[in-house]
C-alpha positions in Angstrom: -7.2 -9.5 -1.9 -6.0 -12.7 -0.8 -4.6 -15.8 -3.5 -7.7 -16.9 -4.1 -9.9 -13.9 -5.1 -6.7 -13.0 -6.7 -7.5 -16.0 -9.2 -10.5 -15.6 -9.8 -10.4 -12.2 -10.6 -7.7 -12.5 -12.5 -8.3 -15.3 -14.4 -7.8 -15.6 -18.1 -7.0 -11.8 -18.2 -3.5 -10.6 -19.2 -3.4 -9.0 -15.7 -1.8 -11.6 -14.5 1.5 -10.7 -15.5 1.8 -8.3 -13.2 0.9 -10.8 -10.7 -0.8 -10.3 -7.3 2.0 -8.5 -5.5 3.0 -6.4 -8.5 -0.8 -5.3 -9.3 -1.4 -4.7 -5.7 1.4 -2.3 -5.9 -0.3 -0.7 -8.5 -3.5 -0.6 -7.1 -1.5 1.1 -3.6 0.0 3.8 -6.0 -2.9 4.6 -7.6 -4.7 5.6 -4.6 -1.9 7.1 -2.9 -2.0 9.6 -6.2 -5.5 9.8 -5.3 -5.0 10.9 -1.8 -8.4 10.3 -1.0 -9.6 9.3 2.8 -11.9 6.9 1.1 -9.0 5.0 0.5 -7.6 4.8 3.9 -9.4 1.6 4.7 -8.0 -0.5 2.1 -4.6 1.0 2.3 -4.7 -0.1 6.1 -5.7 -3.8 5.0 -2.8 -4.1 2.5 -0.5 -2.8 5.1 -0.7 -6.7 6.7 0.1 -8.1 3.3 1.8 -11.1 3.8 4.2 -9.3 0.5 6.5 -6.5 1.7 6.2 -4.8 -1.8 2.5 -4.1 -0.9 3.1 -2.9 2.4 5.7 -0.3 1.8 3.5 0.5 -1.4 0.3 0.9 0.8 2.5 2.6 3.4 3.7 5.2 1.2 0.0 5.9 -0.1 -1.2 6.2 3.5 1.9 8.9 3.9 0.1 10.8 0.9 -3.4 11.2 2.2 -2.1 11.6 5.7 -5.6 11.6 7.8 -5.4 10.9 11.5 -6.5 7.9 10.7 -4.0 6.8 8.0 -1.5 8.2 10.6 -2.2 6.2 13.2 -2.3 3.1 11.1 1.1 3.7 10.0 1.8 4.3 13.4 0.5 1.0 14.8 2.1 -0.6 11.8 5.7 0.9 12.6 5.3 -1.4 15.6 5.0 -5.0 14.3 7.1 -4.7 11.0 10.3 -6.3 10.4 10.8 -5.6 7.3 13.8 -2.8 6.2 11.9 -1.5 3.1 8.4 -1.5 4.9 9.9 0.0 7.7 11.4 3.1 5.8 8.7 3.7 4.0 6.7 3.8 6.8 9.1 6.3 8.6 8.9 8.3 5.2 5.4 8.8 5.5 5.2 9.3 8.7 8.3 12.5 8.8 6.7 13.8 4.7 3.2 13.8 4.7 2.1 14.8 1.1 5.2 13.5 -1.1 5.6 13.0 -4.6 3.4 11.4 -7.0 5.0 8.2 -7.6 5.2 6.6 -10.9 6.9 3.4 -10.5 3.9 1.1 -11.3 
């Protein structure tokens, strides 16, 4: 979801308080929890958000549904980031397939 569907979806709703990076977070939690493959292509989308919360989020959610496919994209991924946080969390998932529910959304 890019700025400007973020806007319109979001507009006039209290939603926005969490703001795109924030609700995007949520949304990557929630379908890490989830752990379903039909997932995996929107996970793998978030993981080139321009935000680094969403792409350690989606990384992480990737971790817990841990297809081939959401393995390799973590993979590819582990290639291009810079970022510190993205990068450990895509390590995490990557060496602990399967972790914890998280709850920090």
């Amino acid at each position: 979801m890019d700025e400007a569907a973020w806007d319109e979806f979001s507009n006039g709703s209290a939603i926005r308080r969490a703001r795109r990076p924030g609700f995007l977070r949520n949304v990557a939690v929630a379908l890490g929890n989830w752990s379903s493959p039909e997932a995996v292509p929107a996970l793998v989308r978030a993981l080139e958000d321009a935000e680094p919360l969403v792409r350690g989020h989606a990384a992480w959610a990737l971790g817990r549904i841990g297809t081939v496919d959401a393995r390799a994209a973590l993979v590819s991924r582990a290639a291009a980031e810079v970022d510190a946080y993205v990068s450990e969390e895509i390590s995490e998932a990557l060496i602990s397939p399967g972790r914890q529910q998280r709850t920090d959304y």
